[in-house]
N, C-alpha and C positions, 0 to 999 in steps of 0.2 A: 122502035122504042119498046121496050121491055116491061110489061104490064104486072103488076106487083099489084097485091090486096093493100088497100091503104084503113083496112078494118083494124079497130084496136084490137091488140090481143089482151088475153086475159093477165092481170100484173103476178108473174109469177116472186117465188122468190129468187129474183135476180139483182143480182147490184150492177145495173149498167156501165158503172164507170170502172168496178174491179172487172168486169169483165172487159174492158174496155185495153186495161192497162193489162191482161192475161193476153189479150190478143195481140196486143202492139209485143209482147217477148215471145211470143208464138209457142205458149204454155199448152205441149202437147196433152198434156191431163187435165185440160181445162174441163167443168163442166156443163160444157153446152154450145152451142151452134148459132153461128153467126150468117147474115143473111147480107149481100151487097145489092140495093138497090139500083144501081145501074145498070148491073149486067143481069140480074133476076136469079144468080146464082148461090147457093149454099153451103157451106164447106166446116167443118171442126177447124179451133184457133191453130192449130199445129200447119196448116194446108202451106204448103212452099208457095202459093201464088202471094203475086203482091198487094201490099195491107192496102184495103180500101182510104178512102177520106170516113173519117168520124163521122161525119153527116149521112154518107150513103148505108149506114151498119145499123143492122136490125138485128138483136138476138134472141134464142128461143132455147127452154129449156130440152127439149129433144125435136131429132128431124123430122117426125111427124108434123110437127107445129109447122116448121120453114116450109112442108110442101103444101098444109094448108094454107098457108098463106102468099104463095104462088111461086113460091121459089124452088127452081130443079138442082139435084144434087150435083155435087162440081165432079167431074168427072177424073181430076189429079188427085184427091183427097178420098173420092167416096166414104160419104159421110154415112150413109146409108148401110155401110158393107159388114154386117154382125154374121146372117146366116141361120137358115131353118129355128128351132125350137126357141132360140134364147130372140130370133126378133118375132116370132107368136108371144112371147110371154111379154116381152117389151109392148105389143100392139095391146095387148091384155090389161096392163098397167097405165099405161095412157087412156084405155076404154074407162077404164074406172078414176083414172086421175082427172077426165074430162068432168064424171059423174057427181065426184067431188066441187069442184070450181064451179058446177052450176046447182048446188045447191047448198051453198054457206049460210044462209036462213038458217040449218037445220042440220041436226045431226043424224050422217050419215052411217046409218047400221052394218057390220062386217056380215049380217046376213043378208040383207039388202047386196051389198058390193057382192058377194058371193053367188046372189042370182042372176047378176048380168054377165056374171062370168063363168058362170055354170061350173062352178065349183064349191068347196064345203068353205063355209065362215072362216076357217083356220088356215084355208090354203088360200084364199083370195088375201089376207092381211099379211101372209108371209111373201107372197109374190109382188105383192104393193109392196112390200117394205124391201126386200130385195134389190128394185127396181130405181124407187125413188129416195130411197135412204131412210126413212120414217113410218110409221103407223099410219094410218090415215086417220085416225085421229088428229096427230102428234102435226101431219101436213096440212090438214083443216084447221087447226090451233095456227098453225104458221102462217097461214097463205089470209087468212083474216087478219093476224096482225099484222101482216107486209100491205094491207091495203088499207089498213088502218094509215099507219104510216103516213101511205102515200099521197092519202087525203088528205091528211092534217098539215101535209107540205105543199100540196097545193091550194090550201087556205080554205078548206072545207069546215062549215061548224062543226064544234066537239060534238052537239047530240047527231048530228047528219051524217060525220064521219061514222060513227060507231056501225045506225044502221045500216049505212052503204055498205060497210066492212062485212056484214053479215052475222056478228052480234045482234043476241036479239033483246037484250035490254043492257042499259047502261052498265050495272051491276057487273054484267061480264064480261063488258070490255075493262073494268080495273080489277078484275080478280088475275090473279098469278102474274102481275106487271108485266102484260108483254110488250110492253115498249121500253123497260126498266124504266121507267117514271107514268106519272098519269098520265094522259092523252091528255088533259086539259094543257099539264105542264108541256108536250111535246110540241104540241100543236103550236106552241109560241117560241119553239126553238130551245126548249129548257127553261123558258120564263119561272121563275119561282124556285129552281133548282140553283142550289150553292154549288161549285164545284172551286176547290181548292189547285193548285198548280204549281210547280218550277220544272224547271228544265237547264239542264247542265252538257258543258261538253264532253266527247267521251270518243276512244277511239274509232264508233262504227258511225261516229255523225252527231249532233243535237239531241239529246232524248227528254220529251217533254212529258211529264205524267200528270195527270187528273184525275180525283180523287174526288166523289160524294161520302155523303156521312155512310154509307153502304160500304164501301171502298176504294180501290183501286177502278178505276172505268174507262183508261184513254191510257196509252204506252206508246210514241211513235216516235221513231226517225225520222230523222230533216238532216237539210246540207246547214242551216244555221237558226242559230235564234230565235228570227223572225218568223224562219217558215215551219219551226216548231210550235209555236204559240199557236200561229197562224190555224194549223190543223186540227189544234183543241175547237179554238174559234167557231170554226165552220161547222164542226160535229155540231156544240152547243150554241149558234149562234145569238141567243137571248139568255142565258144563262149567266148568274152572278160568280164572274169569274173573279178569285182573289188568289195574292202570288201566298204560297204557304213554303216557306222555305223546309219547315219540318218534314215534305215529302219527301226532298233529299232523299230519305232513307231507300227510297222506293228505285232511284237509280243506283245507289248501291248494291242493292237485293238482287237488279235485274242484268249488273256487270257481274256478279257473283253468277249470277246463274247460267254465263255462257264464259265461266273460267275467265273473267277479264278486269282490270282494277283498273279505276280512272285516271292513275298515273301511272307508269311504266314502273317507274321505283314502288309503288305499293304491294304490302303483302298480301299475297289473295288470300280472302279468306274460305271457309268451308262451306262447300258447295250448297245451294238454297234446296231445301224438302219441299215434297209439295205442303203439308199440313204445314208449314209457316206460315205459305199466302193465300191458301184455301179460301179461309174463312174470310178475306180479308179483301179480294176480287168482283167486284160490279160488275161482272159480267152481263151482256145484253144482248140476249138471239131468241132464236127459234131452238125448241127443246132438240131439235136433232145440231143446231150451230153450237149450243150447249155439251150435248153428250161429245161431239167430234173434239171440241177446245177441250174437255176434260182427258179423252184421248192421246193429245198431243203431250200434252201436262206429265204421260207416265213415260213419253219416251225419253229413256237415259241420256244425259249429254255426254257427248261425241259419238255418238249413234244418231242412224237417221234411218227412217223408215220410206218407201214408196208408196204413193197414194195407195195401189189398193192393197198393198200390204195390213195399211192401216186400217181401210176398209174393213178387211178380212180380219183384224187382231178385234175388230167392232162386230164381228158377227154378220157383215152383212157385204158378202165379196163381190155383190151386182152394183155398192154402192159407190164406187172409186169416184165417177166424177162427180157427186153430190158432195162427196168428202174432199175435193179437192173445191167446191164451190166456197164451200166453209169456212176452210184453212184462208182462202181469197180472203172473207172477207172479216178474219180476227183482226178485232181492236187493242190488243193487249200484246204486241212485240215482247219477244225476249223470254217472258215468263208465262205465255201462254205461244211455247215455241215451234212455232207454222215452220220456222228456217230449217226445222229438222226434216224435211219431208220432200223427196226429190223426186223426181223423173223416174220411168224405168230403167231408160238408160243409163243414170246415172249424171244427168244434166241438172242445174240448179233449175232451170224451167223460169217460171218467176215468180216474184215474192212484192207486195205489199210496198214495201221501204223502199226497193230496188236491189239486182237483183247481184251488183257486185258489194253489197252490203250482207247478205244472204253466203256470199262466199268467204266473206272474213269476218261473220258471227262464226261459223262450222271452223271456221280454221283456229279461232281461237279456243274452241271448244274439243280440236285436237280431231274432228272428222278426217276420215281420209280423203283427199284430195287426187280428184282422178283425171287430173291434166285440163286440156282444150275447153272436154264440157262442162268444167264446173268454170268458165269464164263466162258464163250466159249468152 
């Protein structure tokens, strides 16, 4: 029997089930490490061994986490295999991203961080951010609302979640909305929150949009209908949802924006700018899920970028699989367009909506098309 830590880990910002669905398409850029409780072994989503059961899979934002917590690297995959300087800096960044996570009470100083890492204020926040995609600010900002969150979804009080969170007074768990809505409103599933809707057919499947007074806030593909609705639903599960046919415009906007018109006979019209829908997008992340979706936003359609392409057009070329955790888990298909962003090889990898949907977005968008791997 293979003895495995059954200690909670720390709630990073992971999305279990995008990473869930990265794994089942064995999205080699994924970001981050999966752990199979049966065998006590650890491997990156790419590893050719065969997909665990759901139940047996534990993931960790890097491999250090999987061997603390009793799992050996898989020997097909080595998860582990970086090499000299770049895995010192990587152990360096975890030393300090541990430092962080256990003291969210409080904010932690770049000089501080810089004396456990025996380096200057300015080099310890460049190699943190390097590393894990963000400031440590910018990751202490995130990782307090991802546990914000994740209390108020396991039915924690508003004032208890906040402190748990590591918020030290109410006040600043509702400054800079980081849930995009109150915690009070979250906590109830969007209780109190209007959200407007329709959803129409269209060549890549169902596209259903949601819309607060703020603006656009939900954009997804479905095989129909129902399981369009269905996925606004489940986002805001207590929230007053009413049908607004006037959002129409909004799947207009977003067949426009991957060259495509809801009837074959229609004339396309002129391709969407970003400053159209700018102002006009609800978007709802962590300020690095934020900076990444404003990234995607500038790449030209029928052009696609490589994760760390993209990374690297961000300034930050140690960031690829943080940026590809991101692109995971954008809520706005189409017009905040994740489909442009491929493999290195040049494989669709996967995508959110699925991943032969991802190949006739780019195709209608005039992408080059590179045979077998863009079949997923």
């Amino acid at each position: 029997m293979v003895l495995v830590s059954t200690k909670p880990q720390p709630a990073y910002l992971l999305d279990a089930e995008a990473a869930w669905r990265q794994l089942q398409s064995r999205d080699r850029s994924a970001a981050f490490f999966y752990g199979v409780t049966t065998t006590g072994i650890f491997c990156r989503p790419g590893c050719a061994s065969r997909l665990p059961r759901r139940e047996n899979v534990r993931f960790f934002a890097t491999a250090e986490e999987a061997k603390q917590a009793g799992f050996r690297p898989c020997l097909r995959c080595s998860p582990t295999a970086e090499g000299g300087a770049s895995d010192k800096k990587s152990a360096i960044a975890a030393q300090l991203r541990r430092h962080i996570e256990a003291n969210l009470d409080r904010r932690v100083s770049l000089a501080e961080l810089g004396r456990i890492a025996g380096v200057s204020s300015h080099a310890a926040r460049r190699l943190f951010e390097g590393r894990m995609g963000a400031s440590p600010l910018a990751y202490q900002r995130g990782l307090r609302a991802a546990r914000l969150r994740t209390a108020l979804k396991q039915g924690a009080s508003v004032t208890n979640a906040i402190y748990e969170a590591g918020f030290g007074s109410s006040s600043r768990a509702y400054e800079n909305a980081p849930l995009g809505m109150t915690p009070s409103s979250f906590a109830h599933g969007g209780k109190g929150e209007e959200i407007g809707y329709t959803a129409a057919p269209t060549p890549f499947g169902w596209i259903v949009v949601g819309a607060t007074a703020r603006g656009l806030c939900w954009l997804a593909l479905a095989a129909t209908n129902d399981e369009a609705e269905a996925s606004l639903r489940a986002e805001f599960p207590a929230a007053t949802l009413k049908a607004d046919p006037s959002l129409a415009r909004w799947v207009s906007l977003a067949l426009e924006a991957v060259g495509a018109s809801r009837t074959p006979n229609q004339t396309q019209t002129a391709t969407v700018t970003h400053d159209k829908t700018s102002a006009e997008l609800d978007l709802r992340g962590t300020a690095f899920q934020l900076r990444v979706w404003q990234a995607l936003r500038q790449i030209p359609r029928g052009e696609t970028r490589t994760y760390s392409e993209l990374a690297r057009q961000m300034g930050m070329p140690n960031a690829t699989r943080a940026v590809a955790r991101a692109c995971a888990l954008n809520r706005v298909s189409m017009l905040v367009p994740c489909h442009r962003v491929i493999g290195v090889s040049g494989s669709l990898t996967g995508y959110r909506w699925g991943v032969e949907r991802k190949r006739k977005l780019l195709e209608s968008e005039g992408a080059l098309v590179m045979g077998a791997d863009w079949a997923g």
